[in-house]
C-alpha positions in Angstrom: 9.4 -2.1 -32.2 11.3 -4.7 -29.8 8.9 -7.4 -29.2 11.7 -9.3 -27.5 11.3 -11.8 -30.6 14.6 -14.4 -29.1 13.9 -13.5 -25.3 10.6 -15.5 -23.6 9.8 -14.4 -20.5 7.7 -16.7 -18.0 6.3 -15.2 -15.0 4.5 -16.6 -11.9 2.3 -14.9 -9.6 3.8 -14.6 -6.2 1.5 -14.0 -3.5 3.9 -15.7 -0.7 6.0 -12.4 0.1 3.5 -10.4 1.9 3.2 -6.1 1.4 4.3 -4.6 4.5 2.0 -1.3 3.9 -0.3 -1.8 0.9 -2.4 -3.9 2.5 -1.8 -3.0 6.1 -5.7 -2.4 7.9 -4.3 1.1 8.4 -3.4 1.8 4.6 -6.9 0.1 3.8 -8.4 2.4 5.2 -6.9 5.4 4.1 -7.7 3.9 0.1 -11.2 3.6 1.2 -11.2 7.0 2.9 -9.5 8.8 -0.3 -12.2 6.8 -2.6 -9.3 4.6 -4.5 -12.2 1.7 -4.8 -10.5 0.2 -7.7 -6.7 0.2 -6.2 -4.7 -2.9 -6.1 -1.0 -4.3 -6.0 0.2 -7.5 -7.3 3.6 -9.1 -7.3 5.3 -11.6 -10.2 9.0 -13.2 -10.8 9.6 -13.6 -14.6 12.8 -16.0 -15.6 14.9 -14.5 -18.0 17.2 -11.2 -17.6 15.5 -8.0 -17.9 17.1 -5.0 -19.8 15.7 -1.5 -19.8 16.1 -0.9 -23.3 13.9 -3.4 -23.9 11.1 -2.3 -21.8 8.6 -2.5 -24.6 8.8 -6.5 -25.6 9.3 -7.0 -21.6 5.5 -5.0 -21.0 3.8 -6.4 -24.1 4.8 -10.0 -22.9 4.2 -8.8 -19.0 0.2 -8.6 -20.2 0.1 -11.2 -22.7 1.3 -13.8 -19.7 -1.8 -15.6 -18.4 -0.5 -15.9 -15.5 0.0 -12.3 -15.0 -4.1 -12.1 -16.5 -5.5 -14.7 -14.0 -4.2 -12.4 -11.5 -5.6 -9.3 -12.9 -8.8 -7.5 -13.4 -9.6 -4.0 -15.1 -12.2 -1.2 -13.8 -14.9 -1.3 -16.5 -17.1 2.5 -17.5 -19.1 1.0 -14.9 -16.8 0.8 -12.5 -16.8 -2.8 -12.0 -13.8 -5.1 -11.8 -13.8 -7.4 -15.0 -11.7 -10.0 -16.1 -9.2 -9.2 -19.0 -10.6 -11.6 -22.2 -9.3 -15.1 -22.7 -8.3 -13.8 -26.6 -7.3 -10.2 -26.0 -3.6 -10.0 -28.2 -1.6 -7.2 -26.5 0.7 -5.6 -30.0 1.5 -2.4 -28.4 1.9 -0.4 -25.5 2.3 3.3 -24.4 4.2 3.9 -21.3 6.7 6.2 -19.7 9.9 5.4 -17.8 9.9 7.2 -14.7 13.0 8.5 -12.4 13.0 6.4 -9.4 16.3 7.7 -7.7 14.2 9.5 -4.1 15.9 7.7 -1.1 14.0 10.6 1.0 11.0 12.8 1.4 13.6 15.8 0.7 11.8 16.4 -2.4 8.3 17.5 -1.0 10.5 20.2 1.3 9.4 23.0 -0.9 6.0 22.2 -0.4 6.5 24.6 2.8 9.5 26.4 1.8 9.2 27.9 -1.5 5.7 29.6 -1.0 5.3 29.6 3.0 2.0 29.6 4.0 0.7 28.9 0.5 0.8 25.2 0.2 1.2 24.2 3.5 1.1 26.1 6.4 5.4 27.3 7.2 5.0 26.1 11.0 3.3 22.7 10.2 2.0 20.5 7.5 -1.7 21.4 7.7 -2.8 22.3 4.0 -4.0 25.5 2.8 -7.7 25.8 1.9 -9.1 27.1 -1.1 -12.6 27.3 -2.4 -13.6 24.5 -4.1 -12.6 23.9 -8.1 -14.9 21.6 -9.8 -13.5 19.0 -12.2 -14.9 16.7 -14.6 -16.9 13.4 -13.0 -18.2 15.1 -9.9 -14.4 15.9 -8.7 -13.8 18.6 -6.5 -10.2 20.2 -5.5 -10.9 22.3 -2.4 -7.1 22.9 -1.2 -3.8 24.4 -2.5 -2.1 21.0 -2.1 -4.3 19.0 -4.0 -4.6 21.9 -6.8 -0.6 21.9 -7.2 -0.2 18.1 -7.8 -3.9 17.7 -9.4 -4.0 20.7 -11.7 -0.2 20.0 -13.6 0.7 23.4 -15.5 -2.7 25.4 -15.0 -2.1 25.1 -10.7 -1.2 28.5 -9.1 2.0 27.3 -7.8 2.9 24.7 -10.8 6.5 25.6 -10.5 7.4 24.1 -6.9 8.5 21.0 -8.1 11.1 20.8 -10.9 10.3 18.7 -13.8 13.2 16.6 -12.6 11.1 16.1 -9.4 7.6 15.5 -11.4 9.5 12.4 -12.9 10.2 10.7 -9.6 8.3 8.0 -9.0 7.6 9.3 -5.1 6.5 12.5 -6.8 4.0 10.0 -8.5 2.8 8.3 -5.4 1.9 11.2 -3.5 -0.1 12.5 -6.4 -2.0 9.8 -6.7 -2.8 9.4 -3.1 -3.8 12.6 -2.8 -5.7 12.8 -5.9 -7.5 9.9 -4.7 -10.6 9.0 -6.4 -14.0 11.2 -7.3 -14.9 11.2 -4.1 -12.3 11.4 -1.6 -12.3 12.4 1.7 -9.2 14.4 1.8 -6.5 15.0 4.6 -6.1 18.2 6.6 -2.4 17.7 7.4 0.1 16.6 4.5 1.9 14.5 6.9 -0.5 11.4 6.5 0.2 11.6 2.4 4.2 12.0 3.3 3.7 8.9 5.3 2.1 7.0 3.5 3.8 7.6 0.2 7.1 6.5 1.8 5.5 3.2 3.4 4.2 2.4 -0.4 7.2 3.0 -2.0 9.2 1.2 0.1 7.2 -1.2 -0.1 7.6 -1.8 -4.1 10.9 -0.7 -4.6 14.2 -2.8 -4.2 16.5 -0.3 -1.9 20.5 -1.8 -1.5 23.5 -0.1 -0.3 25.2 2.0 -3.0 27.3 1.0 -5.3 30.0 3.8 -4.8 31.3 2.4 -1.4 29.9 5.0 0.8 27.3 3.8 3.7 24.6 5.1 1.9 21.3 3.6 -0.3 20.1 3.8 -3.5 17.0 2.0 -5.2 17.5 -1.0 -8.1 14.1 -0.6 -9.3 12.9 0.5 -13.0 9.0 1.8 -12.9 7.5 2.8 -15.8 3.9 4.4 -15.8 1.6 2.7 -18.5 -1.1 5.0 -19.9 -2.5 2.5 -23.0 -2.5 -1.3 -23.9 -3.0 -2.0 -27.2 -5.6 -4.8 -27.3 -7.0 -4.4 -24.3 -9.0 -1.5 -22.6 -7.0 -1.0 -19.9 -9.5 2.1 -18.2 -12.9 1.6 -18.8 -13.4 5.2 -18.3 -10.9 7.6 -19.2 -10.3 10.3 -16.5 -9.4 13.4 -18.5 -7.6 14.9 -15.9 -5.4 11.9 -15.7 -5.3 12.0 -11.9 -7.1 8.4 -11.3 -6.5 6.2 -13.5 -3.2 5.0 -13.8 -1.0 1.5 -14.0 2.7 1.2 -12.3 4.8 -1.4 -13.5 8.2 -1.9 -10.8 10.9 -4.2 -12.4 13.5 -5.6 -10.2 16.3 -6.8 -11.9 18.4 -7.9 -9.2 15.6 -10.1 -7.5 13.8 -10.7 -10.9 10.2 -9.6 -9.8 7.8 -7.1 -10.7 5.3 -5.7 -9.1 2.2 -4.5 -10.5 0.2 -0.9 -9.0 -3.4 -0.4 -10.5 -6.0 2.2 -9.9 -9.0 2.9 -12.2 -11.2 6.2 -12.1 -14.8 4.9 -10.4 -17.4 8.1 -10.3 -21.2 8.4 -10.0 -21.6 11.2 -12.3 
């Protein structure tokens, strides 16, 4: 395991660079009206030069820093935000390197073109009903959009996005939006999630001009999708669908920041 033994790194909260979308009143709203309770976005610089291949020792020492812990709190089984402990010892962690190449909403084209009027409807973005599936927790799935990104390989139409596409991290942030929390209040018309996932990821990832010459873009951001924290509970409550909770880490070598996305599942039931 690469702890990162001869590499320190020191980080510093940064609140001075404001989010442009996250916490717009607008975006507020929508996390309120999709139930996201627990949501939250925080941004750090760290010193010394991050490498890839050394993800692990760079996230182990990400939530040993207590500067990154005075900044963070965790949703509890109770669904309260709690303070991470003064003498947790983070040893391990479990996390997944995600694709985060999407310079466009291309990707969510076949939403409407590879099953018209299934998904959404061919002629606009208004989402197909279906009648409600119950989940664990008091969650309910009541339409065909919702089912395809909630469900993974049980959904009816769990082939319309390659798993090329299913590692993106855009694939990721419309999923989660949409997934929202227990009890969400969901959208009628795709077009608010399509919006609002490309305001939130531009707002956390680090797009230049690429490096091939040409006039177009392409991101210089590494995310990688924690799922466990050894020596600390980093979900209170697990969500056995793993549609709610989940922990975004955005490293951005070039401007040496990362930026922290956190949701934990909150239900009643």
């Amino acid at each position: 395991m690469d702890v990162l033994d001869d590499v320190q790194f020191q980080f510093r909260y940064n609140p001075d660079v404001e989010f442009q979308y996250f916490r717009s009143s607008e975006v507020k709203e929508l996390f309120q009206k999709w139930g996201m309770v627990a949501q939250y976005v925080k941004r750090f610089t760290y010193d010394e030069i991050f490498l890839r291949g050394h993800a692990r020792g760079f996230l182990i020492q990400l939530f040993n820093s207590a500067a990154v812990r005075a900044e963070l709190t965790l949703c509890s089984k109770q669904g309260q935000m709690v303070a991470i402990s003064k003498n947790a010892h983070v040893t391990d962690i479990r996390f997944t390197p995600l694709a985060c190449s999407a310079t466009s909403l291309d990707m969510f084209d076949s939403l409407k073109t590879k099953y018209p009027n299934e998904i959404l409807r061919e002629d606009s973005t208004q989402v197909v009903r279906i009648p409600d599936l119950y989940l664990n927790a008091g969650v309910t799935v009541g339409d065909r959009l919702r089912e395809t990104l909630m469900m993974g390989d049980d959904a009816t139409y769990s082939d319309v996005f390659t798993a090329g596409e299913k590692s993106e991290f855009l694939y990721h942030v419309l999923w989660r939006i949409a997934a929202g929390g227990a009890i969400c209040q969901y959208e009628d018309d795709a077009e608010v999630y399509f919006h609002t996932a490309r305001d939130l990821y531009k707002d956390v990832v680090n797009v230049r001009r690429s490096s091939d010459g040409s006039n177009g873009v392409e991101t210089a951001t590494d995310v990688f999708m924690v799922t466990d924290v050894t020596g600390i509970d980093l979900f209170g409550r697990r969500d056995d669908n793993g549609n709610h909770n989940f922990c975004y880490v955005c490293v951005s070598p070039a401007k040496r920041e990362v930026i922290l996305w956190y949701n934990g599942f909150v239900s009643m039931f």
